[in-house]
PLY file of the C-alpha trace (Angstrom):
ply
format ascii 1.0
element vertex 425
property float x
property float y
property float z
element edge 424
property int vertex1
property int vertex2
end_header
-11.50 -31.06 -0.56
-11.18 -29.26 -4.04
-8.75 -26.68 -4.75
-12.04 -24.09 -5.32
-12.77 -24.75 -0.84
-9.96 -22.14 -0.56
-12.20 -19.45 -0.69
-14.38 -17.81 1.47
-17.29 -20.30 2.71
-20.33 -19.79 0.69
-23.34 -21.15 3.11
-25.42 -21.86 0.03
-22.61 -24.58 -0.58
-24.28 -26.86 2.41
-26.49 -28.73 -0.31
-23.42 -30.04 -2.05
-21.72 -32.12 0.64
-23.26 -33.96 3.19
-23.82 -32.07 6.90
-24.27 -34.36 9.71
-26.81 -33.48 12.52
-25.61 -31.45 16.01
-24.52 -30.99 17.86
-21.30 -30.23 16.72
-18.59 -30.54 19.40
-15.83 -29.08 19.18
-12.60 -28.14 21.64
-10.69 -25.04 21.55
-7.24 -25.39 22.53
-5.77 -21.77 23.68
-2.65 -19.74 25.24
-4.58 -17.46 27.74
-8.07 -17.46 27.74
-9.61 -15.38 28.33
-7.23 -12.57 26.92
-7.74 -8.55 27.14
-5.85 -8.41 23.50
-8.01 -11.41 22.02
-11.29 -10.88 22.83
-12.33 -12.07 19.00
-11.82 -15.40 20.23
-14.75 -15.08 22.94
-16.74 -13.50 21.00
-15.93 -16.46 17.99
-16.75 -18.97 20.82
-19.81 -17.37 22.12
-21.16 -16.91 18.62
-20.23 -20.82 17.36
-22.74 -21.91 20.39
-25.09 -19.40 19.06
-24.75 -21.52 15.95
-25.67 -24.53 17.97
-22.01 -25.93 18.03
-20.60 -27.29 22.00
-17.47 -25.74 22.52
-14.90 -26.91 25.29
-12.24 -24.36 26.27
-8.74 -25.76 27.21
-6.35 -22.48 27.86
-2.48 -23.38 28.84
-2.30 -20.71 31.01
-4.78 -18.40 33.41
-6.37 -14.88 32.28
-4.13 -12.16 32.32
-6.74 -10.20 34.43
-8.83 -10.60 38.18
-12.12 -11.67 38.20
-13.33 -8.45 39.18
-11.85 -7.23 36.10
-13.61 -9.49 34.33
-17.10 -8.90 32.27
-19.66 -11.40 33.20
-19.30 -13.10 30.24
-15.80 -14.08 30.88
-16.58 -14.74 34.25
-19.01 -17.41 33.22
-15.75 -18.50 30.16
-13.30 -18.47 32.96
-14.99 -20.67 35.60
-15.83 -23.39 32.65
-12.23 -23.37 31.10
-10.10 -25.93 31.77
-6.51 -24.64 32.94
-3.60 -27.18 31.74
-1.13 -25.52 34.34
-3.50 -25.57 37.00
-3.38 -28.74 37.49
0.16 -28.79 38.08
2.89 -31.95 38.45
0.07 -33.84 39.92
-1.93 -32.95 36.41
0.80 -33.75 34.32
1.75 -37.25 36.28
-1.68 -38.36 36.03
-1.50 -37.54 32.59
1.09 -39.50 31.83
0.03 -42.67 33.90
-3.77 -42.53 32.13
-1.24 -42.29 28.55
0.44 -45.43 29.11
-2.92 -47.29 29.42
-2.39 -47.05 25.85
1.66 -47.61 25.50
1.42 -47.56 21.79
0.45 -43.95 21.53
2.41 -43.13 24.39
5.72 -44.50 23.17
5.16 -42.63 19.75
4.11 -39.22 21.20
7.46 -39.76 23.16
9.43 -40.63 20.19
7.99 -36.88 18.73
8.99 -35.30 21.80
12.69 -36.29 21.57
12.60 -35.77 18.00
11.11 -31.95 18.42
14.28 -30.31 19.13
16.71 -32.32 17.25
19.81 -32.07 18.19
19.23 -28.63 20.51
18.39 -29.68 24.32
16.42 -27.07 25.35
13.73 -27.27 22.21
13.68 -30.99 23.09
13.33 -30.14 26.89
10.51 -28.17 25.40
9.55 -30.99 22.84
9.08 -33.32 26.13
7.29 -30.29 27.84
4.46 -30.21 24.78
3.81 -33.48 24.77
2.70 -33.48 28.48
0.39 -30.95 27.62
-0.62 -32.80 24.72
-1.30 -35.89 27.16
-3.60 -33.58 29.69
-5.56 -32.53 26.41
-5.64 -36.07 25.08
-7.24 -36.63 28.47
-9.74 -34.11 28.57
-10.90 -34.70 24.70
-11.22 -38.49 25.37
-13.51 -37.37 28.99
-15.63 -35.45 26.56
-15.68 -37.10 23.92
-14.98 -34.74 21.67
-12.18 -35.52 18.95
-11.68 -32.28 16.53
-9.41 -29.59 18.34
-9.24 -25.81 17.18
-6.34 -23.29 17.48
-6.04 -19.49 17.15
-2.20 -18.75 16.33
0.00 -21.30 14.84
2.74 -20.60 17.28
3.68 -22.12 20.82
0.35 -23.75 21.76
-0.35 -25.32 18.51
3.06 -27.20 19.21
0.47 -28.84 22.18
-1.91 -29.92 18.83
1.29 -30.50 16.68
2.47 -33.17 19.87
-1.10 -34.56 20.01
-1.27 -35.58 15.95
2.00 -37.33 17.02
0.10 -39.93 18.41
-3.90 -39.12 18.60
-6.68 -39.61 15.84
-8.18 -36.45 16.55
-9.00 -34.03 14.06
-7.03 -30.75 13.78
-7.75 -26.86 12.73
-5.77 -23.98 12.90
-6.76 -20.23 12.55
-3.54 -18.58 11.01
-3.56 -14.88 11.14
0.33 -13.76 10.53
2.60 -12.46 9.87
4.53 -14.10 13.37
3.65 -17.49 12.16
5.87 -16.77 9.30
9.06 -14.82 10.55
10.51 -18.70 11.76
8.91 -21.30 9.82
12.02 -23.87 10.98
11.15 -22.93 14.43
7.39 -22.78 14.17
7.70 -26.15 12.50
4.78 -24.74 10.31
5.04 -26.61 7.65
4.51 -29.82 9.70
1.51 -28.06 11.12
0.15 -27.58 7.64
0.88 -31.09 7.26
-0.71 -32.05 10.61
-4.23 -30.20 10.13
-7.11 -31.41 8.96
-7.85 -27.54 7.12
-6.47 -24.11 8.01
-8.55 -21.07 8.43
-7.14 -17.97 7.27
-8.02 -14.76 8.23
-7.14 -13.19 5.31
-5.62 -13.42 1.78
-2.07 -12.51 2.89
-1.85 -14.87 5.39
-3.38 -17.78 2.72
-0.67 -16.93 -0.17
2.18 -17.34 2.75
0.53 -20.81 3.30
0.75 -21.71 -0.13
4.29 -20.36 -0.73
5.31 -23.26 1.63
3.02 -25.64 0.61
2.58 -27.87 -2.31
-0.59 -27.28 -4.85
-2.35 -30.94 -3.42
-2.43 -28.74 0.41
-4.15 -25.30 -1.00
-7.18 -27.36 -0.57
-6.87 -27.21 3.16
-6.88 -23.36 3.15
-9.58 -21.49 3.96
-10.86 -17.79 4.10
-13.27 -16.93 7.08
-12.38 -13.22 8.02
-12.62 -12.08 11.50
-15.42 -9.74 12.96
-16.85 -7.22 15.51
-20.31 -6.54 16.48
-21.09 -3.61 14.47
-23.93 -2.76 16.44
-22.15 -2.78 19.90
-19.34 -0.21 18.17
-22.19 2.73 16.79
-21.44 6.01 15.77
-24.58 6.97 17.51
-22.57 6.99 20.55
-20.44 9.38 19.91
-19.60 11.95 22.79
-20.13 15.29 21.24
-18.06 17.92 23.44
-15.64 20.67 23.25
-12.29 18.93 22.91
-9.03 19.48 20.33
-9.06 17.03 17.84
-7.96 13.45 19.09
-6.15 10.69 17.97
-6.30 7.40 19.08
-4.14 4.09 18.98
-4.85 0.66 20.50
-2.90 -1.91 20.94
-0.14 -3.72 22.64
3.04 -1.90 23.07
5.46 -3.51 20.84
8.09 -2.36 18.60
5.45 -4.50 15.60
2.86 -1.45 16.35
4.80 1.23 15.43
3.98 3.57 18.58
6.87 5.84 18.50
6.11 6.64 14.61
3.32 7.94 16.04
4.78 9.94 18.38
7.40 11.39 16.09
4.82 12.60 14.03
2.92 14.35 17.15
6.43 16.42 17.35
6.15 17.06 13.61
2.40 18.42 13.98
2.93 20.49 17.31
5.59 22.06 15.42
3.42 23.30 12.42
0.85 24.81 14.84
-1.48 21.75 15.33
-3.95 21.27 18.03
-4.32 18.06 19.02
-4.24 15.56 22.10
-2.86 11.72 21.72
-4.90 8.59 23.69
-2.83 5.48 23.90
-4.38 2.25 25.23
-2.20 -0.53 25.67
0.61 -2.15 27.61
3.80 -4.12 26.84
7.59 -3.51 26.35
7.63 -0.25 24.98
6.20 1.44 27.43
9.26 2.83 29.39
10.62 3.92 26.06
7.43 5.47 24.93
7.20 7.56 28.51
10.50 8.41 27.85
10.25 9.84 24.48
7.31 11.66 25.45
9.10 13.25 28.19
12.11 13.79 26.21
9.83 15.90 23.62
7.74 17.83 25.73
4.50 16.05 25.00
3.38 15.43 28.03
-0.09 17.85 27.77
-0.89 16.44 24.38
-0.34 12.58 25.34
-2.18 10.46 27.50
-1.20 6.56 27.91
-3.97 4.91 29.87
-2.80 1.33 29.89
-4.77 -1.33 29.05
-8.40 -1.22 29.30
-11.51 -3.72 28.99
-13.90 -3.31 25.73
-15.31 -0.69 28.26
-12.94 1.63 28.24
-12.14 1.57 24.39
-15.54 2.04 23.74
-15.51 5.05 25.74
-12.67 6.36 24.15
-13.72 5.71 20.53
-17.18 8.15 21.49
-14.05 10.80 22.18
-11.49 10.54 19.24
-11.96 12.10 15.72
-9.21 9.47 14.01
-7.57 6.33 14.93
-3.76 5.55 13.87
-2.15 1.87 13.44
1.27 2.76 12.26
2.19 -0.86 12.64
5.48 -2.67 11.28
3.70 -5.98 10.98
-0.03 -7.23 11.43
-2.62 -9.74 10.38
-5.64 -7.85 9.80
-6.36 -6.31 13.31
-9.43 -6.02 14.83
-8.70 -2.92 16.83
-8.77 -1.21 13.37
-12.02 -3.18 12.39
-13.52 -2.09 15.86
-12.58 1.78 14.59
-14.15 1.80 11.65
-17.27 0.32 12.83
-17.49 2.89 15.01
-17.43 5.64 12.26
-14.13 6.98 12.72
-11.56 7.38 9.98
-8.81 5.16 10.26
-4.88 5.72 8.98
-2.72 2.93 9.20
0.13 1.22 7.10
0.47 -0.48 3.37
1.54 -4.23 4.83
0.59 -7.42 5.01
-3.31 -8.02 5.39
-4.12 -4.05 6.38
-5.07 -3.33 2.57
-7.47 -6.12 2.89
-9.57 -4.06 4.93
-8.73 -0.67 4.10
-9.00 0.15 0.80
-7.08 3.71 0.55
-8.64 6.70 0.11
-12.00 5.00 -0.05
-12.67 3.60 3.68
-9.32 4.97 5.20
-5.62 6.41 4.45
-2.64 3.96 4.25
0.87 5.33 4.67
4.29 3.18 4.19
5.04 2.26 7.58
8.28 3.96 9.17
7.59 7.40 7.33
6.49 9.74 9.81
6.43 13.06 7.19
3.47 10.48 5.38
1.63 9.91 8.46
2.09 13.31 9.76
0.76 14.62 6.50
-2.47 12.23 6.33
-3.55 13.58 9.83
-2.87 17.03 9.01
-5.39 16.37 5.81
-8.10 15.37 7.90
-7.72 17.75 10.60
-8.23 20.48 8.06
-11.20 18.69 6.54
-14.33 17.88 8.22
-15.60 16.47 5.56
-13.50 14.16 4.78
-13.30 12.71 8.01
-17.00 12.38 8.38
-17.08 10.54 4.59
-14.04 8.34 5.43
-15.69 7.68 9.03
-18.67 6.79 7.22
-17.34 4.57 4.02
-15.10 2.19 6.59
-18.43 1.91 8.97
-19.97 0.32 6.00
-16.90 -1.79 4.83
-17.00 -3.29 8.14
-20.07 -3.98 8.03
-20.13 -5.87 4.38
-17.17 -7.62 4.74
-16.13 -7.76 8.54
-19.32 -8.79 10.58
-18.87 -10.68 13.70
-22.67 -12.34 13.02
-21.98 -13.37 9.53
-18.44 -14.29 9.71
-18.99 -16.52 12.46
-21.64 -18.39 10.69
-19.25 -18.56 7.57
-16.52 -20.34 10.27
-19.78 -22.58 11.66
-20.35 -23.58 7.71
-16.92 -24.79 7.30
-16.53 -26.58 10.68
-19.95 -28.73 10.15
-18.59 -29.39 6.27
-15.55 -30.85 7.98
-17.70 -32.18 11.01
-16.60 -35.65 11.14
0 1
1 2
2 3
3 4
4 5
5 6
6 7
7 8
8 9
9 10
10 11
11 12
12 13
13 14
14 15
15 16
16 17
17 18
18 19
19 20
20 21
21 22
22 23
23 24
24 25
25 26
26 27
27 28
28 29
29 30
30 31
31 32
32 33
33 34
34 35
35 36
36 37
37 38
38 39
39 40
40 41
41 42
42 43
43 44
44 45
45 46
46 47
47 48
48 49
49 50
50 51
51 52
52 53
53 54
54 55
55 56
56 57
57 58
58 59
59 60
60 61
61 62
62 63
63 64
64 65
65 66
66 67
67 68
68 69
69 70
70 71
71 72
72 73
73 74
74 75
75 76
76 77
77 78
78 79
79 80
80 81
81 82
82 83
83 84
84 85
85 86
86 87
87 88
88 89
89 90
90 91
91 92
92 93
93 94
94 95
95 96
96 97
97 98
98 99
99 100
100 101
101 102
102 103
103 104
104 105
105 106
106 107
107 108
108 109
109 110
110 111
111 112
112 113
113 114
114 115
115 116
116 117
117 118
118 119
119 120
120 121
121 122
122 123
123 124
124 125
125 126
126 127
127 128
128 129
129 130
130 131
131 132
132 133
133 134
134 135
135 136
136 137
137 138
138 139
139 140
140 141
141 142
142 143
143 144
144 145
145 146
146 147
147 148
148 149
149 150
150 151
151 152
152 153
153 154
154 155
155 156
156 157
157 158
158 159
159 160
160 161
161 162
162 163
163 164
164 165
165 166
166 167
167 168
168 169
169 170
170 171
171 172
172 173
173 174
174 175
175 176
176 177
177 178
178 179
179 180
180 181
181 182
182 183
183 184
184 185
185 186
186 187
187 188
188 189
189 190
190 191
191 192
192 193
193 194
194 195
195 196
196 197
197 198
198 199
199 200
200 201
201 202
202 203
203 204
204 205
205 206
206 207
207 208
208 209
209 210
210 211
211 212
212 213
213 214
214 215
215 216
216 217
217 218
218 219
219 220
220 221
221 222
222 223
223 224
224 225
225 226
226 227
227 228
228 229
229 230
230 231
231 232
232 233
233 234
234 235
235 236
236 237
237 238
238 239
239 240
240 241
241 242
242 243
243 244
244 245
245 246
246 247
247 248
248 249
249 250
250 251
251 252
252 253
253 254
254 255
255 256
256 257
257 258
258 259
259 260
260 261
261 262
262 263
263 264
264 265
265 266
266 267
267 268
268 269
269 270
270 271
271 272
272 273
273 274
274 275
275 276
276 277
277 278
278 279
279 280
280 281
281 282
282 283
283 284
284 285
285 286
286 287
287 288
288 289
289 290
290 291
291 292
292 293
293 294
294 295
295 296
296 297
297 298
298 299
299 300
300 301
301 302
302 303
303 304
304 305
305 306
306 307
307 308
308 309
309 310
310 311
311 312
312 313
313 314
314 315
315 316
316 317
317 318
318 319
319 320
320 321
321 322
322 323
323 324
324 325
325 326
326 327
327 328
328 329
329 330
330 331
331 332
332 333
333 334
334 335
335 336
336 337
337 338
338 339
339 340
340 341
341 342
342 343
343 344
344 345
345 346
346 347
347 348
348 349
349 350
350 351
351 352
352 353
353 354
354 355
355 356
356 357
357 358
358 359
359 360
360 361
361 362
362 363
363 364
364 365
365 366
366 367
367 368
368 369
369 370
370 371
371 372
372 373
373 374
374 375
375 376
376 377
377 378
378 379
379 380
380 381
381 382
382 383
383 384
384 385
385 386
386 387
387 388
388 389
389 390
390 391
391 392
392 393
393 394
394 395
395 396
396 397
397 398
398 399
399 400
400 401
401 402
402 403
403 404
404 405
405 406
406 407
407 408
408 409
409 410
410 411
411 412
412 413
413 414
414 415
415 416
416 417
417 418
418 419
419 420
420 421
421 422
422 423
423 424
């Protein structure tokens, strides 16, 4: 590859390198699958056979929900995925016998795992623990036949892939989306991931510059740009619940010291103090939560904030037809889809001046960025649009159509299907 494939796929490229036939087959190698917080990666997957690609899902461990929680359509994901830890010590045994069928490979994949932690026991514990899981997906590829593997997240389970390379021929991607991939490059052992992949997809220009800040000029080549997306159509303004209510923010996502939550809150203080009507929705879980009940306790904002946990596509849905603005005061983030989701539903979006967020929102055209940590900034930007109707509708309006230029599940998907049947091997 040229250094000019690092940007975004252009599908009117195909004529210039040679595309084999389908079907392309391809294996996606996951953490939890499917996941409440990652349902881009089902809709990815669902849209790639759309395109005509086979895709195998291998997930480490089991969703975090019930079936009955469960949509059909990852009903019908979960009962075809196949679950590494499932299969338990019997799994991982006959994973190990069917490896030394080929004592070459195995000996060398052993060789890695020894070498993974170095002189630490418990990474090389670990080290030994990946390369079992490498030898279950060697096994499953080799059933299928199938000999490119794909990750989302170039953290723990991409160790699995970074194991298999160790001592398998099969061809390796990896979706990067930062910044966590980034905080421990040592201990990520990212840079022998770059080394390890075939390409990298990148979800965003921030997240491609910190791959080439580690990497020398002859990898940039490897890095590609193939944004995320939602289905515009599914998140409508159309839908919008018109009732009698005081104006409402919302925030989505896991509840994490990286989202910024309690910003959020502080700044609810701030605006009940200057007279402000307003009620708070947020949906998520994770470790903050105690401390977030706490401090809402603590400040008497009980009958302005609800937390309703986590809740299925459903349930945000429902809640984006009830809120006037949506707030991401996050410390650190890729680009997020929760925001992307937001905008395609018409509603203005404020969130913070890192990483990839300015990527999407550009500010003051198709939403408000603030510095994150500064609650009188954020308190300030959703004063401004509670005072002016206007501007929320034209703000709502502006980041409905940015999503839907630059952040479209449909078209971004086929982008990702361009650059996956260029590398098709």
């Amino acid at each position: 590859m040229t250094a000019n494939s690092i940007e975004m796929v252009d599908p009117s490229l195909a004529s210039e390198v040679r595309i084999p036939e389908g079907p392309y087959r391809i294996a996606y190698l996951l953490n939890c699958y499917p996941a409440i917080s990652h349902t881009f990666i089902l809709r990815e997957v669902t849209g790639l056979r759309a395109e005509g690609f086979e895709i195998e899902c291998i997930s480490v461990n089991q969703p975090d929900r019930t079936v009955q929680e469960m949509n059909e359509v990852e009903v019908h994901e979960y009962l075809s995925t196949y679950y590494l830890k499932s299969h338990g010590i019997w799994g991982a045994l006959t994973a190990h016998l069917h490896g030394l069928l080929r004592p070459k490979a195995y000996f060398k994949g052993f060789i890695h795992a020894l070498k993974y932690g170095s002189s630490d026991l418990k990474r090389t514990v670990f080290g030994i623990f990946y390369w079992t899981e490498a030898l279950m997906v060697d096994r499953r590829l080799r059933a299928l036949k199938i000999n490119h593997l794909h990750v989302h997240f170039a953290t723990a389970v991409a160790n699995i892939a970074l194991s298999l390379k160790a001592f398998s021929a099969v061809r390796l991607s990896i979706t990067v989306h930062g910044p966590d991939e980034f905080y421990d490059v040592p201990g990520q052992k990212l840079i022998e991931k770059i080394q390890a992949a075939n390409f990298l997809v990148c979800i965003g220009k921030y997240a491609r510059s910190q791959l080439m800040r580690l990497s020398p000029i002859s990898d940039w080549g490897k890095f590609h740009i193939c944004p995320l997306g939602v289905d515009v159509a599914k998140f409508n303004p159309s839908i919008r619940v018109q009732e009698k209510r005081p104006f409402t923010i919302l925030c989505v996502g896991r509840l994490t010291p990286a989202k910024g939550q309690h910003i959020l809150l502080e700044a609810c203080v701030a605006l009940r103090d200057l007279g402000k009507d307003f009620r708070v929705v947020i949906i998520g879980t994770g470790p903050d939560e105690a401390s977030l009940k706490q401090f809402i306790k603590d400040n008497q904002l009980n009958s302005r904030v609800e937390m309703m946990g986590a809740q299925n596509e459903v349930g945000v849905l429902d809640q984006l037809a009830r809120s006037d603005v949506f707030v991401l005061p996050s410390f650190a983030e890729g680009i997020p889809v929760a925001l992307m989701e937001a905008m395609a539903a018409g509603i203005p979006c404020i969130s913070t001046r890192i990483t990839g967020i300015p990527e999407l929102i550009r500010d003051g055209l198709d939403g408000l960025l603030v510095a994150p940590s500064d609650v009188l900034e954020l308190t300030e930007a959703l004063a401004m649009l509670m005072e002016d109707e206007d501007m929320v509708r034209e703000i709502g309006l502006a980041g409905r159509y940015r999503v839907i230029a630059e952040y479209n599940l449909q078209k971004n998907v086929s982008r990702l299907a361009q650059l996956f049947k260029r590398e098709y091997i």
